[in-house]
N, CA, C and O atoms as a Tripos MOL2 file, in Angstrom:
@<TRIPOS>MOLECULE
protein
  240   239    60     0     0
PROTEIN
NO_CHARGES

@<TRIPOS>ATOM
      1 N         111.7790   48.4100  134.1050 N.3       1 UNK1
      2 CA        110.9260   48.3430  132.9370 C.3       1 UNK1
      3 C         111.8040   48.3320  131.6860 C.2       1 UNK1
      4 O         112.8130   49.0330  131.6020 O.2       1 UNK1
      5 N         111.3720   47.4840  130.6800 N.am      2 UNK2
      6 CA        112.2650   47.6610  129.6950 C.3       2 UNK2
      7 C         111.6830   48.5780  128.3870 C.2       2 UNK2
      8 O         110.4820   48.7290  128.1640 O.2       2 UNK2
      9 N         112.7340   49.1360  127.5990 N.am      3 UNK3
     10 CA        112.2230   49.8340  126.6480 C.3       3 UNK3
     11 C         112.6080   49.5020  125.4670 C.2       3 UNK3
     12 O         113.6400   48.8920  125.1890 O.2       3 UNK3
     13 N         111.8450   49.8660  124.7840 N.am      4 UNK4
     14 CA        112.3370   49.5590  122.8690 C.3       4 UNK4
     15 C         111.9580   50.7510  121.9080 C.2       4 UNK4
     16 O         111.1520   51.6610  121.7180 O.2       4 UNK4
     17 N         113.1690   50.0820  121.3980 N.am      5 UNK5
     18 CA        113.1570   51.5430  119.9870 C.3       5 UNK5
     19 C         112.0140   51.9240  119.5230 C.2       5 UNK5
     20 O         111.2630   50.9550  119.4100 O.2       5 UNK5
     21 N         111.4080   53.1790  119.1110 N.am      6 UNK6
     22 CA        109.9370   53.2400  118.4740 C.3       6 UNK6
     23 C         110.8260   52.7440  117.0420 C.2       6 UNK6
     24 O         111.9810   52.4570  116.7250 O.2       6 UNK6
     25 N         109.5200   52.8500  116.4510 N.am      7 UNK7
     26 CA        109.3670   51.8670  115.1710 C.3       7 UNK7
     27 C         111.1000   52.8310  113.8430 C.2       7 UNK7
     28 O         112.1980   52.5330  113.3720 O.2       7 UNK7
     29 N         109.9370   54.1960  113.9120 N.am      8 UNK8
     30 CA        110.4060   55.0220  113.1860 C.3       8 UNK8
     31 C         111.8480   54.9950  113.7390 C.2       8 UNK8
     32 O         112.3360   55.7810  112.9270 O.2       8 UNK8
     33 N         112.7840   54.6840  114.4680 N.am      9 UNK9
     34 CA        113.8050   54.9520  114.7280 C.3       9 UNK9
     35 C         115.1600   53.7580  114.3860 C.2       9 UNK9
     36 O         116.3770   53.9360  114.4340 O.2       9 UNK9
     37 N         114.4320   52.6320  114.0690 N.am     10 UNK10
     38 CA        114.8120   51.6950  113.2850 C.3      10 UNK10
     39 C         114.3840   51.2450  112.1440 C.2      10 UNK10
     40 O         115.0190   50.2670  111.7510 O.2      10 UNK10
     41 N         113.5780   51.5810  111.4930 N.am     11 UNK11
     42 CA        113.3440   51.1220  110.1440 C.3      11 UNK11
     43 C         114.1860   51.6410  108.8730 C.2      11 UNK11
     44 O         114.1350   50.7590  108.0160 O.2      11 UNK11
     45 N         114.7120   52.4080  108.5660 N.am     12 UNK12
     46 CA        115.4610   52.8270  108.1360 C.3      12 UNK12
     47 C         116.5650   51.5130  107.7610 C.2      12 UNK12
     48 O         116.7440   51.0290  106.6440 O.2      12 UNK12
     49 N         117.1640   51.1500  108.9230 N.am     13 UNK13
     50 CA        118.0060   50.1300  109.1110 C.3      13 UNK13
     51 C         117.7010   48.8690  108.7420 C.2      13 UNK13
     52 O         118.6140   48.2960  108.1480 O.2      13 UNK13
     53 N         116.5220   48.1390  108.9350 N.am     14 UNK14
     54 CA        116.1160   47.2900  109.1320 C.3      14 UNK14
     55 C         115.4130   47.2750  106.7870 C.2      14 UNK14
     56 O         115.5300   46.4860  105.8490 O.2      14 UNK14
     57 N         115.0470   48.0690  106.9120 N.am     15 UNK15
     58 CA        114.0550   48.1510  105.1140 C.3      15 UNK15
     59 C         115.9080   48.5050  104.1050 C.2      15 UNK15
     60 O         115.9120   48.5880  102.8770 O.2      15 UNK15
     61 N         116.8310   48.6090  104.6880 N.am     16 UNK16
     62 CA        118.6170   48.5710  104.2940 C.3      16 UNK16
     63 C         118.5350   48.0100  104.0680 C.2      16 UNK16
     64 O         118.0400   47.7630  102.9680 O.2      16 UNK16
     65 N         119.0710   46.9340  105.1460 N.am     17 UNK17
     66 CA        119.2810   45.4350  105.1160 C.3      17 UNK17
     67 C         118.8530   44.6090  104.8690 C.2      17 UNK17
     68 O         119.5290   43.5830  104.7960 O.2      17 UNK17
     69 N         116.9730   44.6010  104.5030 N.am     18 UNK18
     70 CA        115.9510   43.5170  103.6490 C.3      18 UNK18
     71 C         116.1050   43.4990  101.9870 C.2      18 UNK18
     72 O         115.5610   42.7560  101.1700 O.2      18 UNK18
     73 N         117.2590   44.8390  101.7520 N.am     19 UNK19
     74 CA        117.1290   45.1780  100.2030 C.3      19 UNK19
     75 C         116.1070   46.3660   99.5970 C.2      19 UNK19
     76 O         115.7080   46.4190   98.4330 O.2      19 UNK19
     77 N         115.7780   47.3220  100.6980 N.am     20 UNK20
     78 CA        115.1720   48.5360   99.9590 C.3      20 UNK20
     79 C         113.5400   48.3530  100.4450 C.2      20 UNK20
     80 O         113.0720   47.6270  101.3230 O.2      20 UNK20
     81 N         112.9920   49.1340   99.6840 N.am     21 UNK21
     82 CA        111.6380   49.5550  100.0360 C.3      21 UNK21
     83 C         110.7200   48.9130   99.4620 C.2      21 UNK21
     84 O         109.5450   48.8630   99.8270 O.2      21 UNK21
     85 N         111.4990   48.0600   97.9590 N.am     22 UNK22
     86 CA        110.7950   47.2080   97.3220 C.3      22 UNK22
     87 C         110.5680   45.7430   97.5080 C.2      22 UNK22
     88 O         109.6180   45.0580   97.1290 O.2      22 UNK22
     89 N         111.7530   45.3730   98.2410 N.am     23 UNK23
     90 CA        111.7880   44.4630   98.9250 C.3      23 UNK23
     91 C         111.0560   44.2910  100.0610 C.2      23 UNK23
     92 O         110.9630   43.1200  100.4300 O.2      23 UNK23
     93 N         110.5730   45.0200  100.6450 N.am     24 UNK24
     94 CA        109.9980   45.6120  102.2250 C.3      24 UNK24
     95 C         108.4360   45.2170  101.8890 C.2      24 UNK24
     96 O         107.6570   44.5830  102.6000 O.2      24 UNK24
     97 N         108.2310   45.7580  100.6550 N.am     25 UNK25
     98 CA        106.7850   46.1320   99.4740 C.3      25 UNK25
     99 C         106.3750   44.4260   99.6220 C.2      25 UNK25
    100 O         105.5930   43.8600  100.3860 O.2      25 UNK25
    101 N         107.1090   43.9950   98.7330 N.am     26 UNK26
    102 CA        107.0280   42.4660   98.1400 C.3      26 UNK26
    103 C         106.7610   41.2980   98.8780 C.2      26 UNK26
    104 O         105.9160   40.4480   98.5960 O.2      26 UNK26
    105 N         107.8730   41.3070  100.2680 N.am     27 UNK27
    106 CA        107.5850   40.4430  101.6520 C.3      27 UNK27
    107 C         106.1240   40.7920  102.0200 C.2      27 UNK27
    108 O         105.3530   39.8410  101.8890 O.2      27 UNK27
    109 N         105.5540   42.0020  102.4710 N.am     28 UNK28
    110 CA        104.1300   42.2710  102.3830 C.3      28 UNK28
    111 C         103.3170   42.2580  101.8140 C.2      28 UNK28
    112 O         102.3030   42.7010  102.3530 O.2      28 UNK28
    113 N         103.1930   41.7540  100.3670 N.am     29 UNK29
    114 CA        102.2840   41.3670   99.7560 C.3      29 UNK29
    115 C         102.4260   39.6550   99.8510 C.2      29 UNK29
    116 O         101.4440   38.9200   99.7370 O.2      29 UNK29
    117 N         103.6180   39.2260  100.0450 N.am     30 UNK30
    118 CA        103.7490   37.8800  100.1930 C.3      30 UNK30
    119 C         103.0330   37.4920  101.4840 C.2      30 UNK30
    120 O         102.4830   36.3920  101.5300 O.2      30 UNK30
    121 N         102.9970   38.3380  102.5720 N.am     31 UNK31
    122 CA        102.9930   37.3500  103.6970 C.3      31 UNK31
    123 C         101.3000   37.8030  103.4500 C.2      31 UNK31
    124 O         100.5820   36.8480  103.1550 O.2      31 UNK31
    125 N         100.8100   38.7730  103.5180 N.am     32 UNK32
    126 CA         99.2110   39.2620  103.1820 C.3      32 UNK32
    127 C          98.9280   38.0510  101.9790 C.2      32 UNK32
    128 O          97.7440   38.1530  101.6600 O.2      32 UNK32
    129 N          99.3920   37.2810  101.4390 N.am     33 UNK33
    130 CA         98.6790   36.3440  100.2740 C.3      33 UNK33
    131 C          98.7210   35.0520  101.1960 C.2      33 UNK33
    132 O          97.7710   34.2690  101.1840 O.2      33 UNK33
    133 N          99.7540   34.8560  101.9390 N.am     34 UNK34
    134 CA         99.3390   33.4170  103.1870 C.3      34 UNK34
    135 C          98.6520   33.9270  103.4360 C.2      34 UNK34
    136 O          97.6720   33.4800  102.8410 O.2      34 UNK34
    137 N          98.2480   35.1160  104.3000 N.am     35 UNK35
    138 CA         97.5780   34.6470  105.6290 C.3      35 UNK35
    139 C          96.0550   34.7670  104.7880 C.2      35 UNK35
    140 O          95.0910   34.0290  104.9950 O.2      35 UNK35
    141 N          96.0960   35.5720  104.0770 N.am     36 UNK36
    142 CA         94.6390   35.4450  103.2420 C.3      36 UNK36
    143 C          94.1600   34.0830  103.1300 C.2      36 UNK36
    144 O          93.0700   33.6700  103.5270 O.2      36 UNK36
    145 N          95.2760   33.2770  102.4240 N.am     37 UNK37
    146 CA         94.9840   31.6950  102.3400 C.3      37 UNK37
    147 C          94.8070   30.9250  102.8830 C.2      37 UNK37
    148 O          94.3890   29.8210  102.5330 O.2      37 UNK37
    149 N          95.1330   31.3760  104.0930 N.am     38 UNK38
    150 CA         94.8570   30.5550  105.1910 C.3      38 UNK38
    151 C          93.8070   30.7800  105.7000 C.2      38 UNK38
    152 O          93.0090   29.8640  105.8960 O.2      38 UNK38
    153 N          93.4740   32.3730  106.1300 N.am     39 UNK39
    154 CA         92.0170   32.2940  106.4150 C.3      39 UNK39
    155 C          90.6460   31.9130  105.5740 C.2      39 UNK39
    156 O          89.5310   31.6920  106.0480 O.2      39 UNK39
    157 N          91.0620   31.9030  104.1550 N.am     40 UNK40
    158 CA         89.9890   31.3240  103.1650 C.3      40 UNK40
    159 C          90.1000   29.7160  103.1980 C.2      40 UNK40
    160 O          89.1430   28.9950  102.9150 O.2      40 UNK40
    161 N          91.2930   29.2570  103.5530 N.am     41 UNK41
    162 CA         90.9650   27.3210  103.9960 C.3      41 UNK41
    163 C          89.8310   27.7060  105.3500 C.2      41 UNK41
    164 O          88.6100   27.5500  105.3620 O.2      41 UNK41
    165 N          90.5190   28.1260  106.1830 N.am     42 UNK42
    166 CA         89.8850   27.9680  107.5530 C.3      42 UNK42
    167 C          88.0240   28.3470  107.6060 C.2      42 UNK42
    168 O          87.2320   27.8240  108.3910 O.2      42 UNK42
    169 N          87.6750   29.4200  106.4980 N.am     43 UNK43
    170 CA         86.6330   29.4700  106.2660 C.3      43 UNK43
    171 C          85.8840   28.2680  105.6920 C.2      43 UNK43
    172 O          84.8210   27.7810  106.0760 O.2      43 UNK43
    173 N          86.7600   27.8640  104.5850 N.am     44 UNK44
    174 CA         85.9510   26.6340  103.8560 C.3      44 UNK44
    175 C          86.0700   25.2200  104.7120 C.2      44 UNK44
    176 O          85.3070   24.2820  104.4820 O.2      44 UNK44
    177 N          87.0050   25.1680  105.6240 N.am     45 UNK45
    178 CA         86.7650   23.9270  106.8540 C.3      45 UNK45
    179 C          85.6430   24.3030  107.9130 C.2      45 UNK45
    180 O          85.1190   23.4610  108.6420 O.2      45 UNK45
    181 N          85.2850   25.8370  107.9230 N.am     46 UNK46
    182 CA         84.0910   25.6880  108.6360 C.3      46 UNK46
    183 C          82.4810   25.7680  108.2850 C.2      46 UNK46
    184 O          81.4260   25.7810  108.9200 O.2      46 UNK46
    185 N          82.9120   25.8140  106.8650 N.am     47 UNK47
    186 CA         81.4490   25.6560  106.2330 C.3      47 UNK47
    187 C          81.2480   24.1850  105.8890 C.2      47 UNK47
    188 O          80.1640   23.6270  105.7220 O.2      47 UNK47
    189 N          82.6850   23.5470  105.7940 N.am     48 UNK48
    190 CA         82.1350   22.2720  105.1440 C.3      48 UNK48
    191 C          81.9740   21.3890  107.1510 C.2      48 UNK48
    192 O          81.3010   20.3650  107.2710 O.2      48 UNK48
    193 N          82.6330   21.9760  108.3140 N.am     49 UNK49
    194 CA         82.1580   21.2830  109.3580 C.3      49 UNK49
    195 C          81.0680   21.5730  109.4020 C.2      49 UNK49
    196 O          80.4050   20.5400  109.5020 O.2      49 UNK49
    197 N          80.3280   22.6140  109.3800 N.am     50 UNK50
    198 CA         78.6310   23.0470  109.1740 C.3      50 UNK50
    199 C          78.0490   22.6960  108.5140 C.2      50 UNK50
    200 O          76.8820   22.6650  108.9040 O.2      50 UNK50
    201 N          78.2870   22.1480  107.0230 N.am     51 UNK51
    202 CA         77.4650   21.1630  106.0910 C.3      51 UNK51
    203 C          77.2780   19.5060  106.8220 C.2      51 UNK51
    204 O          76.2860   18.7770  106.8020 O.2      51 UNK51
    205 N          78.7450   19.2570  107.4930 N.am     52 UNK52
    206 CA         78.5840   17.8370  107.9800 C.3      52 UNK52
    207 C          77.4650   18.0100  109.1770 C.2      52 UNK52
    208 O          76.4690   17.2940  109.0780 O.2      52 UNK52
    209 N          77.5630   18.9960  110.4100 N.am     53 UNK53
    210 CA         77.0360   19.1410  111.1020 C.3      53 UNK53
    211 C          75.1600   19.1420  110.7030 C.2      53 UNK53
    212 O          74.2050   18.7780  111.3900 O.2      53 UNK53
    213 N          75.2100   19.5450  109.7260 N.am     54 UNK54
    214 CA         73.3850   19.8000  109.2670 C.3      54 UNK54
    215 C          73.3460   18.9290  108.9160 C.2      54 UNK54
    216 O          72.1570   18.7670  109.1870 O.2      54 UNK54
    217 N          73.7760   17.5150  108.2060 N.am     55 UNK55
    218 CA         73.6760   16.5980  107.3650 C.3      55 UNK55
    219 C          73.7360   14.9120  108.7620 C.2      55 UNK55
    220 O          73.8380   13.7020  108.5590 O.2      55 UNK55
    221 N          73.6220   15.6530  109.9170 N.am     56 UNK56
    222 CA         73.7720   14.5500  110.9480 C.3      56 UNK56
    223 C          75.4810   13.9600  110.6120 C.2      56 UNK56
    224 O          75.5820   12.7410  110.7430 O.2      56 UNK56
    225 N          76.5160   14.5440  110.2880 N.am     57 UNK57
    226 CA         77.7000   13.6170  109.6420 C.3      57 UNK57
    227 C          77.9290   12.6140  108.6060 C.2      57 UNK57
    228 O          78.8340   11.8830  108.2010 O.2      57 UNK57
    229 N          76.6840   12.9080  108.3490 N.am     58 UNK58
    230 CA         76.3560   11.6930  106.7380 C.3      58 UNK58
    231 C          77.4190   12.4200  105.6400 C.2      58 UNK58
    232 O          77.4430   13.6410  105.4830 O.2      58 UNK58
    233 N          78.1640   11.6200  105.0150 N.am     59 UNK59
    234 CA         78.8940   11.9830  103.9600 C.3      59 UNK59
    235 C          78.1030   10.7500  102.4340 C.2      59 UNK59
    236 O          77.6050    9.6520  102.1840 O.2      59 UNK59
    237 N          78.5300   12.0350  101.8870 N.am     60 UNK60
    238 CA         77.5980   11.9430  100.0680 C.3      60 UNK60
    239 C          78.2700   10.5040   99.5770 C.2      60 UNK60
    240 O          77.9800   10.0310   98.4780 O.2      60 UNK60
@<TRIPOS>BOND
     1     1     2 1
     2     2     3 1
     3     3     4 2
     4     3     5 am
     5     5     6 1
     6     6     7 1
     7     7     8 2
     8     7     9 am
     9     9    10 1
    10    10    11 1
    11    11    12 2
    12    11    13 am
    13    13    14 1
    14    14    15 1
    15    15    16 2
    16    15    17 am
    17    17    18 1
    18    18    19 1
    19    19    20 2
    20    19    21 am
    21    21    22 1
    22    22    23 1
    23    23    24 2
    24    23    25 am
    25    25    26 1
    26    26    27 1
    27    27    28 2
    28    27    29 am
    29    29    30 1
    30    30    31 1
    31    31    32 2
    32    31    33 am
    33    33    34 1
    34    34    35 1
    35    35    36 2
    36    35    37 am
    37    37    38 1
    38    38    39 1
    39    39    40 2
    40    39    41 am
    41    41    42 1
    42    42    43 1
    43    43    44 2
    44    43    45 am
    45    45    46 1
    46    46    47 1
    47    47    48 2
    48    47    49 am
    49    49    50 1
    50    50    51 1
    51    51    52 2
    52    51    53 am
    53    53    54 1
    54    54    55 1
    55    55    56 2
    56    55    57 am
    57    57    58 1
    58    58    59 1
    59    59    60 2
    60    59    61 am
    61    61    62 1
    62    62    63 1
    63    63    64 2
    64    63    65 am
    65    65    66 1
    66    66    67 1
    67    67    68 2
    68    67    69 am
    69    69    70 1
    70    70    71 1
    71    71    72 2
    72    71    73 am
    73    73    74 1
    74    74    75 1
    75    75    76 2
    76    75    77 am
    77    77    78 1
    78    78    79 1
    79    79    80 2
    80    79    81 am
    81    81    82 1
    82    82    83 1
    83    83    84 2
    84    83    85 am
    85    85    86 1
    86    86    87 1
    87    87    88 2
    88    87    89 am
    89    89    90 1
    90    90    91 1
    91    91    92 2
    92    91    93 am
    93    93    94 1
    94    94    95 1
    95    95    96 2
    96    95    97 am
    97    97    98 1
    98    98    99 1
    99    99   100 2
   100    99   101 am
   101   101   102 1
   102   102   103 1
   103   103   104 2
   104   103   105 am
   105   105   106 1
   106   106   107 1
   107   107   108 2
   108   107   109 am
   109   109   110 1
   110   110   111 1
   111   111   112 2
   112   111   113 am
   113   113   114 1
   114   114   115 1
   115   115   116 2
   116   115   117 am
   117   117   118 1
   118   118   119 1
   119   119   120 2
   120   119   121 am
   121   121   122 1
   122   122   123 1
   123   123   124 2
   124   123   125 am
   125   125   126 1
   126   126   127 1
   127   127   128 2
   128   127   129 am
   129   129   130 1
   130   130   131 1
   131   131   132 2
   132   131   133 am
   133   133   134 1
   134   134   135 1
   135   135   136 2
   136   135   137 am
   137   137   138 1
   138   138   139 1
   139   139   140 2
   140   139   141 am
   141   141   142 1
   142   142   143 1
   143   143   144 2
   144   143   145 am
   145   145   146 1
   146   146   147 1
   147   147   148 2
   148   147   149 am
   149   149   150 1
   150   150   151 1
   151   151   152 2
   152   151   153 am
   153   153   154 1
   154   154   155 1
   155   155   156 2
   156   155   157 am
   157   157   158 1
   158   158   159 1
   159   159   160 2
   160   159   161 am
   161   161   162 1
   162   162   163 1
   163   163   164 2
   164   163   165 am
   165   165   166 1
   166   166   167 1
   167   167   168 2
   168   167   169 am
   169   169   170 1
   170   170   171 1
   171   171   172 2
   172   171   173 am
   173   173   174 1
   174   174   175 1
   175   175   176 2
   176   175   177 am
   177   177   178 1
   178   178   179 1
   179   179   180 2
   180   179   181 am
   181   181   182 1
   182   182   183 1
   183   183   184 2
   184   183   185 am
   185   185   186 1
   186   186   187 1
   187   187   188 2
   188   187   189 am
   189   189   190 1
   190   190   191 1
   191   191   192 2
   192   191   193 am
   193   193   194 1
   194   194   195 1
   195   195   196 2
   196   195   197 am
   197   197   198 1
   198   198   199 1
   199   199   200 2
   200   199   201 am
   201   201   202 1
   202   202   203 1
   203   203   204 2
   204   203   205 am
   205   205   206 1
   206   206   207 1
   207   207   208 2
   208   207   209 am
   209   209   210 1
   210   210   211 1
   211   211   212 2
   212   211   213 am
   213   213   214 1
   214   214   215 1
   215   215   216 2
   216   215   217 am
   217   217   218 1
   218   218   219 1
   219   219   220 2
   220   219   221 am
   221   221   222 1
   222   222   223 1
   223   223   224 2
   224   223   225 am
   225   225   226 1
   226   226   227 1
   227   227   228 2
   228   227   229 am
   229   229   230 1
   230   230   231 1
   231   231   232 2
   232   231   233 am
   233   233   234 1
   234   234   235 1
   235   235   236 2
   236   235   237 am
   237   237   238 1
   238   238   239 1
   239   239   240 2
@<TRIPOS>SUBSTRUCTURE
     1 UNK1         2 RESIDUE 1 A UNK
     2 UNK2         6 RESIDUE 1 A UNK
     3 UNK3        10 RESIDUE 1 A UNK
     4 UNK4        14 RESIDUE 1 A UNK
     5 UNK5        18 RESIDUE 1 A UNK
     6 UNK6        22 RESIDUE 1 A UNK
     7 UNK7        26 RESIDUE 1 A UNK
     8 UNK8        30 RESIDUE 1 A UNK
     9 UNK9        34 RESIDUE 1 A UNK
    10 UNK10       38 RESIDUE 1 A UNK
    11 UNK11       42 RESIDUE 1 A UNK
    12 UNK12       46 RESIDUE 1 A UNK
    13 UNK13       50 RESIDUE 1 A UNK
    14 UNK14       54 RESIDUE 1 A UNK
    15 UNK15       58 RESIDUE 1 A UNK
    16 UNK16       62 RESIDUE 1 A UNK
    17 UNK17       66 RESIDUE 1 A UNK
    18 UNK18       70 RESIDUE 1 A UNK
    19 UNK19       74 RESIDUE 1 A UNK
    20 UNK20       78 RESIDUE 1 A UNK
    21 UNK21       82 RESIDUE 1 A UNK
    22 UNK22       86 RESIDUE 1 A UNK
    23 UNK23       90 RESIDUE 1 A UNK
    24 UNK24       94 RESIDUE 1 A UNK
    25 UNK25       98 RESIDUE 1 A UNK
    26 UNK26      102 RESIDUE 1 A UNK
    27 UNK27      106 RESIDUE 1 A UNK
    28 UNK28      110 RESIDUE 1 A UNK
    29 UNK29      114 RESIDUE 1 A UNK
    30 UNK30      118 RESIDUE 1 A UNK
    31 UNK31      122 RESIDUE 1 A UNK
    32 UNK32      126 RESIDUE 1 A UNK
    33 UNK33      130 RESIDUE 1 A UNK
    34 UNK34      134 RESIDUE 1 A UNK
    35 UNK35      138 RESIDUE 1 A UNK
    36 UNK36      142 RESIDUE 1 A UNK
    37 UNK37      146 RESIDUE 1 A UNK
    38 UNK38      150 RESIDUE 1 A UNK
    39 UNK39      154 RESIDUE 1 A UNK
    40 UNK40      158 RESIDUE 1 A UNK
    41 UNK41      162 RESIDUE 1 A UNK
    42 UNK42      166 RESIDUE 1 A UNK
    43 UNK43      170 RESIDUE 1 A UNK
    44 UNK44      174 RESIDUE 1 A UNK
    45 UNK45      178 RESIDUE 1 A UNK
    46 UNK46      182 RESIDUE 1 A UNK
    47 UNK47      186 RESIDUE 1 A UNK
    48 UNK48      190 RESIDUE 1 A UNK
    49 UNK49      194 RESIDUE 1 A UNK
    50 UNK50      198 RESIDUE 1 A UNK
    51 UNK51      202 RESIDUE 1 A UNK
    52 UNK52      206 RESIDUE 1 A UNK
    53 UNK53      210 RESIDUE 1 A UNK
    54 UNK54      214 RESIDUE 1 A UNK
    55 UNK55      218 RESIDUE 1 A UNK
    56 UNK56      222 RESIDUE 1 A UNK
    57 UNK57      226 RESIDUE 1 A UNK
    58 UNK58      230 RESIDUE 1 A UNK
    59 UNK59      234 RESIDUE 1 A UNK
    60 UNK60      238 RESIDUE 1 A UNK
């Protein structure tokens, strides 16, 4: 079986070498603003496949 470090036993090391805690901060608000964006496209591709879908695929 293999094992891995718990979290707490490398981070330390790892939030070093990214440049600190603010840096650590910043990547996480960065990557939380994709994926937000992405799930707000993916929402609006499925409302607008559901508008085509009610509309028989007729486009305006």
């Amino acid at each position: 079986m293999t094992s891995f470090p718990k979290w707490n036993d490398v981070r330390a090391d790892i939030v070093a070498t990214s440049g600190g805690e603010e840096a650590v901060a910043e990547a996480r608000r960065r990557n939380q603003a994709y994926i937000d964006d992405c799930e707000l496209a993916e929402r609006r591709t499925q409302t607008l496949s559901a508008g085509d879908s009610l509309n028989g695929g007729a486009t305006a």
